[in-house]
ZANU-882035 format. One record per atom (N, C-alpha, C): x, y, z. Coordinates in steps of 0.1 Angstrom, whole numbers, padded with zeros to 4 digits, always signed. Layout:
<babas>
XYZ
...
</babas>
This chain:
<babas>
+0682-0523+1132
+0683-0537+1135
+0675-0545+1124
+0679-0554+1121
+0674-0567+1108
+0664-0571+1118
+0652-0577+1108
+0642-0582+1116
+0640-0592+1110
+0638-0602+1122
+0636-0617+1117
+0624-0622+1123
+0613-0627+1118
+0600-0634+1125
+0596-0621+1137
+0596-0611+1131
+0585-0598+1138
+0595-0592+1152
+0610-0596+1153
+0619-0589+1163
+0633-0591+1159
+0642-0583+1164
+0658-0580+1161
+0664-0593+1154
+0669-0597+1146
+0673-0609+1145
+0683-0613+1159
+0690-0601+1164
+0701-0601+1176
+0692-0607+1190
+0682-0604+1188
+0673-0608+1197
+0673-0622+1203
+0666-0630+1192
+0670-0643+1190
+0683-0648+1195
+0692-0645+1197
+0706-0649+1200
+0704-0648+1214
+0700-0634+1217
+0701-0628+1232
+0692-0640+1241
+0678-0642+1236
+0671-0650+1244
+0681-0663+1244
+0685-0670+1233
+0694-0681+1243
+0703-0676+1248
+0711-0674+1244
+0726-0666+1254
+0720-0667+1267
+0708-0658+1274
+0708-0656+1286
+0708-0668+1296
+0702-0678+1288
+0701-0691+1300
+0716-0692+1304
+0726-0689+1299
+0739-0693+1299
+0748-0686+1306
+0741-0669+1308
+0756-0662+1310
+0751-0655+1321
+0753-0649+1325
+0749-0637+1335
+0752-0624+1328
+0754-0620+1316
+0754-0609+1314
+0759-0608+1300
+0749-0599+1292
+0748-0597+1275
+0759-0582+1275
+0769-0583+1271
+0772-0571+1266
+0773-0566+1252
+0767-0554+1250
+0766-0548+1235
+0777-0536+1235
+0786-0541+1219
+0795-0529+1217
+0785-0518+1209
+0786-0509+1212
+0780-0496+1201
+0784-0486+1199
+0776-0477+1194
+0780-0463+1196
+0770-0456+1202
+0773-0447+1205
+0767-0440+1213
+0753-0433+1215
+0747-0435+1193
+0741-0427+1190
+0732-0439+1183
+0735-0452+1189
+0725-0465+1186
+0713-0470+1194
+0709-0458+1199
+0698-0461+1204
+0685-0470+1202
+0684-0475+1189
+0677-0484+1187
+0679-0497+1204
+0691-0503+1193
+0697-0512+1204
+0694-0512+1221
+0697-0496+1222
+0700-0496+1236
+0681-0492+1239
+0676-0490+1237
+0661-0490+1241
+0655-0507+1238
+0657-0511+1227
+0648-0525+1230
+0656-0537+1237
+0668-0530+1242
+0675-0540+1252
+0679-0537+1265
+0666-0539+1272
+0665-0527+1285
+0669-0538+1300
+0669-0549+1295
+0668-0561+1309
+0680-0555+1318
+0679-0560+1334
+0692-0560+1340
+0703-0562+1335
+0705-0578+1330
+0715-0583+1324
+0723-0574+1312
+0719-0566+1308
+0721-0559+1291
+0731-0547+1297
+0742-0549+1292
+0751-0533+1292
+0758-0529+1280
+0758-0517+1280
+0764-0512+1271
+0779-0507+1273
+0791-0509+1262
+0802-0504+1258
+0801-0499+1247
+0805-0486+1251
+0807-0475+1239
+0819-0476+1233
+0820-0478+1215
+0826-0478+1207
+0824-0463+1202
+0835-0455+1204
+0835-0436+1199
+0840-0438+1185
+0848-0446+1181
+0856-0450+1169
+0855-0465+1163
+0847-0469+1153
+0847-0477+1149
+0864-0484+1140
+0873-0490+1147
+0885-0493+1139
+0887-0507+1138
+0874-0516+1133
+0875-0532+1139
+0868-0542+1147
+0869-0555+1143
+0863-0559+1154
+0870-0560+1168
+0885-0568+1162
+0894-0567+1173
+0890-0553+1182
+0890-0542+1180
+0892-0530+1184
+0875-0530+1194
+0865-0536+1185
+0848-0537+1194
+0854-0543+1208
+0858-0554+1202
+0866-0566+1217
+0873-0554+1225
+0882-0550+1226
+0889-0545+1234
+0886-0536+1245
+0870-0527+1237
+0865-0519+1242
+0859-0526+1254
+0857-0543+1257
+0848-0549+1264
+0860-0553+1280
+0873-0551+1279
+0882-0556+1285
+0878-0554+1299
+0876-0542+1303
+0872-0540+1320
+0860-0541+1318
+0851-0551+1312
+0839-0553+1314
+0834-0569+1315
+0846-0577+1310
+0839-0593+1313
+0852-0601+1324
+0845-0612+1324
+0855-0619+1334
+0864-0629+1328
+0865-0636+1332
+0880-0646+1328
+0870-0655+1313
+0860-0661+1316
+0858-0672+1305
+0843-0665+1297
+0844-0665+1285
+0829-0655+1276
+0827-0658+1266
+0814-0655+1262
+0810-0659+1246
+0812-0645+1242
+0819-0645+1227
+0816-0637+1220
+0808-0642+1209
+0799-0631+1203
+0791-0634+1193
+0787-0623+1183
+0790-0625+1168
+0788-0610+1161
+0772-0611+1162
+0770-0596+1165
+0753-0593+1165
+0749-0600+1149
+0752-0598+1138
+0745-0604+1127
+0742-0614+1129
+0750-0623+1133
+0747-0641+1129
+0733-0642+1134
+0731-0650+1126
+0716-0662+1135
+0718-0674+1134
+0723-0676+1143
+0725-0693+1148
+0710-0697+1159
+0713-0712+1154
+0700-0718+1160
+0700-0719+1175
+0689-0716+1181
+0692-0716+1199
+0698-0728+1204
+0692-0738+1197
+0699-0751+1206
+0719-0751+1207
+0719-0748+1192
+0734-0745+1191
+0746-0738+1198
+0736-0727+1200
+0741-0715+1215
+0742-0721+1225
+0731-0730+1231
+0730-0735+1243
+0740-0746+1239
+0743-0754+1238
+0752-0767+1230
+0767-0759+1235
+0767-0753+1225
+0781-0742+1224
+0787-0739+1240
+0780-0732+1245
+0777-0724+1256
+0784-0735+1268
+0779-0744+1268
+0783-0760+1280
+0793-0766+1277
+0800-0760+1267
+0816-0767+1271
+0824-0759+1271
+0836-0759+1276
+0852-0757+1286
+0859-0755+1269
+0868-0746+1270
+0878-0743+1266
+0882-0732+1256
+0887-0731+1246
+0886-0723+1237
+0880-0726+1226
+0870-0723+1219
+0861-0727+1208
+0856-0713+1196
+0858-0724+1188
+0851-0709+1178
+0842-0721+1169
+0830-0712+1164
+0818-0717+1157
+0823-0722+1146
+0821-0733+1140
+0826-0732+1129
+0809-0741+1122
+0812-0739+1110
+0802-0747+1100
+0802-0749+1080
+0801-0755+1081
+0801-0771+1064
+0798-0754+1055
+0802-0751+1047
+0800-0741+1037
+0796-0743+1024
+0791-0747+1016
+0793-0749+1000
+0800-0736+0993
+0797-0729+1000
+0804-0714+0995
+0815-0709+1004
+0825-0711+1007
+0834-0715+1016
+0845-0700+1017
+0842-0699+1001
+0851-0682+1000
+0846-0672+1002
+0834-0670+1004
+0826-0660+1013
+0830-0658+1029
+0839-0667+1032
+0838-0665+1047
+0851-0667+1054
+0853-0668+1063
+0867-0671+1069
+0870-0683+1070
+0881-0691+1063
+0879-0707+1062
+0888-0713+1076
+0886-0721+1083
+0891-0724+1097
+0899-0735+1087
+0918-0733+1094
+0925-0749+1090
+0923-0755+1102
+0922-0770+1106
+0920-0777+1112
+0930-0783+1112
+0940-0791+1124
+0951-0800+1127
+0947-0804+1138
+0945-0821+1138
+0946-0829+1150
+0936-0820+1161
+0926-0818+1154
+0911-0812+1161
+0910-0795+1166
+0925-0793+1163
+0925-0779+1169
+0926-0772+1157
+0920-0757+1158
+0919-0746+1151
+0934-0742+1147
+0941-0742+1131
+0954-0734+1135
+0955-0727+1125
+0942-0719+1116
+0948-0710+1112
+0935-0706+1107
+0930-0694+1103
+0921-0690+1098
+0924-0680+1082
+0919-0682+1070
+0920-0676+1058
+0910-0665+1054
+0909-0648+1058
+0896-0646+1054
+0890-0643+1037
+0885-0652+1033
+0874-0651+1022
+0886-0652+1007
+0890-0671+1012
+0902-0670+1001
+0893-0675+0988
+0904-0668+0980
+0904-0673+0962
+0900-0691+0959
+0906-0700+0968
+0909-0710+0965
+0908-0718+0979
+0894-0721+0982
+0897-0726+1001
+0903-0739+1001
+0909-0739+1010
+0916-0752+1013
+0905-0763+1019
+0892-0756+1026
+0882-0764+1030
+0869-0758+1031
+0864-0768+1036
+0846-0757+1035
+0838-0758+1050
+0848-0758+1061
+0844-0755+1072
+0850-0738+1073
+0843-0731+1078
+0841-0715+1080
+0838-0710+1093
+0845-0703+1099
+0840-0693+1110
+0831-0689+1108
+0814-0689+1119
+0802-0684+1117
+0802-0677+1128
+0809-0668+1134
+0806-0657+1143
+0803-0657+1159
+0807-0669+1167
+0804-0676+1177
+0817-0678+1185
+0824-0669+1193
+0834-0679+1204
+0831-0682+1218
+0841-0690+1221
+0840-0696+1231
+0859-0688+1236
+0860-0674+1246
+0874-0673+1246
+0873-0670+1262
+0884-0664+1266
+0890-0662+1280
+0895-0653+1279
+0901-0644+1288
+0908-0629+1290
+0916-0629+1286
+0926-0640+1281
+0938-0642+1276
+0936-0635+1260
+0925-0636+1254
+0926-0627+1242
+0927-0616+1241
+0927-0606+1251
+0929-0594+1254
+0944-0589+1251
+0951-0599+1254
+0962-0599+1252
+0970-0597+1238
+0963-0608+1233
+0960-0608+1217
+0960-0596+1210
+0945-0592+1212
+0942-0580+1206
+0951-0572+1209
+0958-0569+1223
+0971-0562+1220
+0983-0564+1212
+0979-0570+1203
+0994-0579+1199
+0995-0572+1184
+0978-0573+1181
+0974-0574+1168
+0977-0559+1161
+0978-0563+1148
+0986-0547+1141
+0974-0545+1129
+0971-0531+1126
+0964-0527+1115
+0963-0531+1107
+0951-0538+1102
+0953-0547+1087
+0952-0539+1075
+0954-0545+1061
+0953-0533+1051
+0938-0522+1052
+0930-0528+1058
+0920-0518+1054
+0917-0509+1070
+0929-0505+1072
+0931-0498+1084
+0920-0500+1100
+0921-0514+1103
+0911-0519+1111
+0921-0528+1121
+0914-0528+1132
+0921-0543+1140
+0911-0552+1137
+0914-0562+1129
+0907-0573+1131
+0907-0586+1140
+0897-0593+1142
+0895-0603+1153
+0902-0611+1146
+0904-0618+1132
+0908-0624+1128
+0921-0624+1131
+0930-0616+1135
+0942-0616+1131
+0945-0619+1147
+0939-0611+1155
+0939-0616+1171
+0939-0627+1175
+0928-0636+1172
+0928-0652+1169
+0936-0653+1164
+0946-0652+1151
+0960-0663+1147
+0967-0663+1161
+0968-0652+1164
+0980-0649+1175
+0979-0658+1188
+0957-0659+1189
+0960-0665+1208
+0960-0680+1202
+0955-0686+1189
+0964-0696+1188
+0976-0704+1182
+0980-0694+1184
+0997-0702+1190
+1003-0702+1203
+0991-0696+1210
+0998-0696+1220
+0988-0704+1233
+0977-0710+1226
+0966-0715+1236
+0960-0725+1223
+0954-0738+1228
+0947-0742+1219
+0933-0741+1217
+0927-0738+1207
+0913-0737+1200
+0909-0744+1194
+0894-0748+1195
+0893-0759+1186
+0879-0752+1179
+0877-0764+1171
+0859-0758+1162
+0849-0766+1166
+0840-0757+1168
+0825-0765+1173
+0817-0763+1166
+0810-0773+1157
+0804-0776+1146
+0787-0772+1150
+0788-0758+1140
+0770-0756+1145
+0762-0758+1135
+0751-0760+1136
+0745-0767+1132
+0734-0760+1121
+0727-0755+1126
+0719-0741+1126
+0723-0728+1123
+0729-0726+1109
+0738-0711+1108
+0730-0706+1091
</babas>
């Protein structure tokens, strides 16, 4: 685990998260015991990932484990707590988004009439310099998604491609963080 100011950087995330959720779920493997020892609270469960093929593929492994409405969040990011909490108190479909100067490093969000409608990952030429920073706001309806979703060239399910799919069929919007 990356350490940030003397503990996990994941850490940091978890302590806000908790005001918000009733329950932190970690994808892993089996043999990540780091994780699974410094994250011992009630709230903390673990899903075993046996096969790493994706993120899409991390999500799916969580299906019989959350309820209708959830944050996802990649363990790397470090977003600012207030932002989590911010995030966390509003209704609907949301993904993190934030101002990039370096915009091709990351997954660039297209935006129409406030809603999310397409995501580009890590183009040659961004169309803008708002970026997916690792934060949703989804419902069990992505599950569905992820079923939908087909092997990308580098033999993975990606999340990315799951999101094109649930929106077109639900709307998503971007919520501007602040702290990334």
């Amino acid at each position: 685990m990356i350490e940030l100011a003397n503990k996990p950087a994941v850490a940091w995330s978890v302590a806000a998260l908790e005001r918000f959720v009733d329950e932190i779920i970690f994808v892993v493997r089996k043999d990540q015991k780091d994780i699974m020892n410094y994250f011992t609270a009630d709230n903390c469960t673990f899903v075993y990932q046996d096969e790493q093929r994706g993120t899409a593929h991390a999500l799916a492994e969580c299906k019989g484990a959350v309820e209708d409405r959830f944050v996802l969040m990649n363990a790397d990011e470090v977003i600012g707590s207030r932002d989590i909490q911010s995030f966390c108190r509003h209704k609907g479909l949301f993904i993190g988004a934030h101002r990039s100067e370096t915009p091709e490093k990351f997954g660039v969000l297209q935006v129409a009439g406030g809603h999310v409608v397409d995501i580009t990952e890590k183009p040659e030429k961004p169309a803008g310099s708002l970026v997916n920073c690792g934060i949703y706001m989804l419902d069990a309806s992505v599950f569905d998604a992820v079923e939908k979703t087909s092997l990308s060239q580098r033999n993975e399910y990606e999340l990315t491609e799951s999101l094109k799919i649930l929106m077109k069929e639900k709307d998503m919007r971007p919520y501007e963080i602040k702290q990334w």
